[in-house]
C-alpha positions as CSV (number, residue, x, y, z in Angstrom):
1,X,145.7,125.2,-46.1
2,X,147.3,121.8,-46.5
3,X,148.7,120.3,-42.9
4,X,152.8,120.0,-42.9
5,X,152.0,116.3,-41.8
6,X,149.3,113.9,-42.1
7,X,146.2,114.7,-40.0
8,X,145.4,111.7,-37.4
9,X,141.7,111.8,-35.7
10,X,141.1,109.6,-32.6
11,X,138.9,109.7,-29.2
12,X,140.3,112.9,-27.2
13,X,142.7,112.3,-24.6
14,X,142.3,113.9,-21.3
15,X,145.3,115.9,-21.7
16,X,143.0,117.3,-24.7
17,X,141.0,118.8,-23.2
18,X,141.8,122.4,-22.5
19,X,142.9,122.9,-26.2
20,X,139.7,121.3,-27.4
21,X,137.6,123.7,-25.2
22,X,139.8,126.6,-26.0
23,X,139.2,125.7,-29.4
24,X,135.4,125.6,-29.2
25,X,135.0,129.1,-27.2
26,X,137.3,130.7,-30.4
27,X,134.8,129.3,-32.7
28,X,132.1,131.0,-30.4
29,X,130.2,127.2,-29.5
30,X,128.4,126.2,-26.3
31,X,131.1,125.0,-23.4
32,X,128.7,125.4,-20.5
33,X,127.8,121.7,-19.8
34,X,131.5,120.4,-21.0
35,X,132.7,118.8,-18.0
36,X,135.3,116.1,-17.0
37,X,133.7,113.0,-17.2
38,X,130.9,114.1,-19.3
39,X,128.9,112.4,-21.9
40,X,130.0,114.0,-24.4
41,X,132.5,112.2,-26.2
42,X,135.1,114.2,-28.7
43,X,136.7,112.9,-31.7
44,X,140.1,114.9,-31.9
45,X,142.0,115.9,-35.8
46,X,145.4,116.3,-34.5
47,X,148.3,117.9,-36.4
48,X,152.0,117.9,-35.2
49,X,151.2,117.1,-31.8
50,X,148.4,120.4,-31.5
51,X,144.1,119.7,-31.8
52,X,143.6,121.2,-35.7
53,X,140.0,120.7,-35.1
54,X,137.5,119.0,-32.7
55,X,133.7,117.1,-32.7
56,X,131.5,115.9,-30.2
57,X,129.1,113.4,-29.8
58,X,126.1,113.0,-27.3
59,X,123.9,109.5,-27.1
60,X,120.8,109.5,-26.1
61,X,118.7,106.2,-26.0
62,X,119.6,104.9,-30.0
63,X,119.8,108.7,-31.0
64,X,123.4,111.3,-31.4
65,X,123.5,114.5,-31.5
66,X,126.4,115.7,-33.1
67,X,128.0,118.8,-31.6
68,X,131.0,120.9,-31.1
69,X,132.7,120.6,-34.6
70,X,135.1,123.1,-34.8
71,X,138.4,123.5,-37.0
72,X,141.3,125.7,-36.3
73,X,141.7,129.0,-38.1
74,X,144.9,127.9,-40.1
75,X,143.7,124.6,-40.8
76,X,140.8,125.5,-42.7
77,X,140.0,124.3,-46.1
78,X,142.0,121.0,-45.9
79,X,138.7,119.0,-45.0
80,X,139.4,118.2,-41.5
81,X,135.6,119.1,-40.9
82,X,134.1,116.6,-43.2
83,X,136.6,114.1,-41.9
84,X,135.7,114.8,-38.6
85,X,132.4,114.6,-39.5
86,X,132.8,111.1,-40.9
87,X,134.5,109.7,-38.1
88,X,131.3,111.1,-35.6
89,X,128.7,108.9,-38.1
90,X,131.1,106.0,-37.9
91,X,131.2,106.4,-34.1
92,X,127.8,106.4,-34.2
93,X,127.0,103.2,-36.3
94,X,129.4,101.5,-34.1
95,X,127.4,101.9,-31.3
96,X,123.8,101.0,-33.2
97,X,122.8,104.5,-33.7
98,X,120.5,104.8,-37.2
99,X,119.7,108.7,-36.6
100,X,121.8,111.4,-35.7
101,X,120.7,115.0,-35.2
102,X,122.7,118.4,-35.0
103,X,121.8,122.2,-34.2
104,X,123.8,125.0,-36.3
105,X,124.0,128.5,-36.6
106,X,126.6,129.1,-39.6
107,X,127.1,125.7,-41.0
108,X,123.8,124.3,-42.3
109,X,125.1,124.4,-46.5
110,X,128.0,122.5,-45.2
111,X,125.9,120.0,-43.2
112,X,123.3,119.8,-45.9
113,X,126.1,119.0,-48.3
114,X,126.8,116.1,-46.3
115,X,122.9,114.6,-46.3
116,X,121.7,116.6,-43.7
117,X,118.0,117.6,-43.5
118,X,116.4,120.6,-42.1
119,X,113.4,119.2,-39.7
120,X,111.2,121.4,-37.7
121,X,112.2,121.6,-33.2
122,X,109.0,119.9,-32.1
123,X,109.8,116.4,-34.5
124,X,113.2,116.2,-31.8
125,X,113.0,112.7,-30.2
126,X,112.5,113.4,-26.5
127,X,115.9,111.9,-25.6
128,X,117.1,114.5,-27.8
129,X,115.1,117.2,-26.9
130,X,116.8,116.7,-23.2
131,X,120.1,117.5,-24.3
132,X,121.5,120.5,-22.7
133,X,122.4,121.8,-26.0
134,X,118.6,121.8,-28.0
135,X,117.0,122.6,-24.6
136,X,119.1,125.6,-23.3
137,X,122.5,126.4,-25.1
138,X,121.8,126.9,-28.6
139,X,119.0,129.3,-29.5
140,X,115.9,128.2,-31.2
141,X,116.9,130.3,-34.1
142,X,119.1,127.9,-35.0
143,X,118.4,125.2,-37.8
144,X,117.4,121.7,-36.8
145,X,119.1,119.0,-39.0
146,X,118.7,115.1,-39.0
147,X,120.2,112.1,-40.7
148,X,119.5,108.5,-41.4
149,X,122.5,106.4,-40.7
């Protein structure tokens, strides 16, 4: 569905929040360790004044792991996703990052499309490895993709 107005994507602002966590539990993702003043930091596509979709990034000592990307219902299939997704990499080479990392359920052909590799759990960098989200929140079922940046 094509937005009625162009879609704008910038840092979340903390008045964000709530629909950007509200967002994530529709879309059935992790919100446990979400908290104010986390390290997490969300990239926001915004549409008419509402969060049309949401993606999070998480540093870790030169590594990312890119998390969280979710897209409203109704604005599906207007490629807020891979946009979102773009802005996360560029956000990431901004700050020196050269490899990010991700952990999916339902969306490894779409990351794959997008030059993302399936790796095997145990080749996580430690700092990765840490996270909240590969060591507790998402199940080891899920796949295990990396990128060069």
């Amino acid at each position: 569905m094509e937005p009625t107005q162009p879609i704008r994507i910038h840092q979340e602002h903390s008045s964000e929040r709530e629909q950007v966590l509200e967002l994530l539990r529709q879309s059935g993702l992790p919100v446990e360790d979400i908290v104010y003043g986390c390290h997490i930091h969300f990239l926001v596509a915004e549409n008419e004044g509402s969060v049309a979709g949401c993606i999070g990034v998480e540093f870790a000592s030169g590594h990312a792991l890119i998390r969280s990307l979710a897209v409203r219902t109704a604005n599906r299939g207007a490629g807020i996703g891979g946009r979102l997704l773009e802005a996360a990499e560029s956000l990431c080479r901004q700050r020196g990052v050269r490899d990010s990392f991700l952990l999916t359920l339902t969306a490894e052909p779409f990351f794959a499309r997008r030059g993302y590799q399936r790796i095997e759990r145990d080749g996580a960098p430690d700092d990765i490895a840490a996270t909240t989200e590969f060591a507790s929140l998402c199940p080891v079922s899920s796949a295990f993709m990396t990128k060069r940046l």
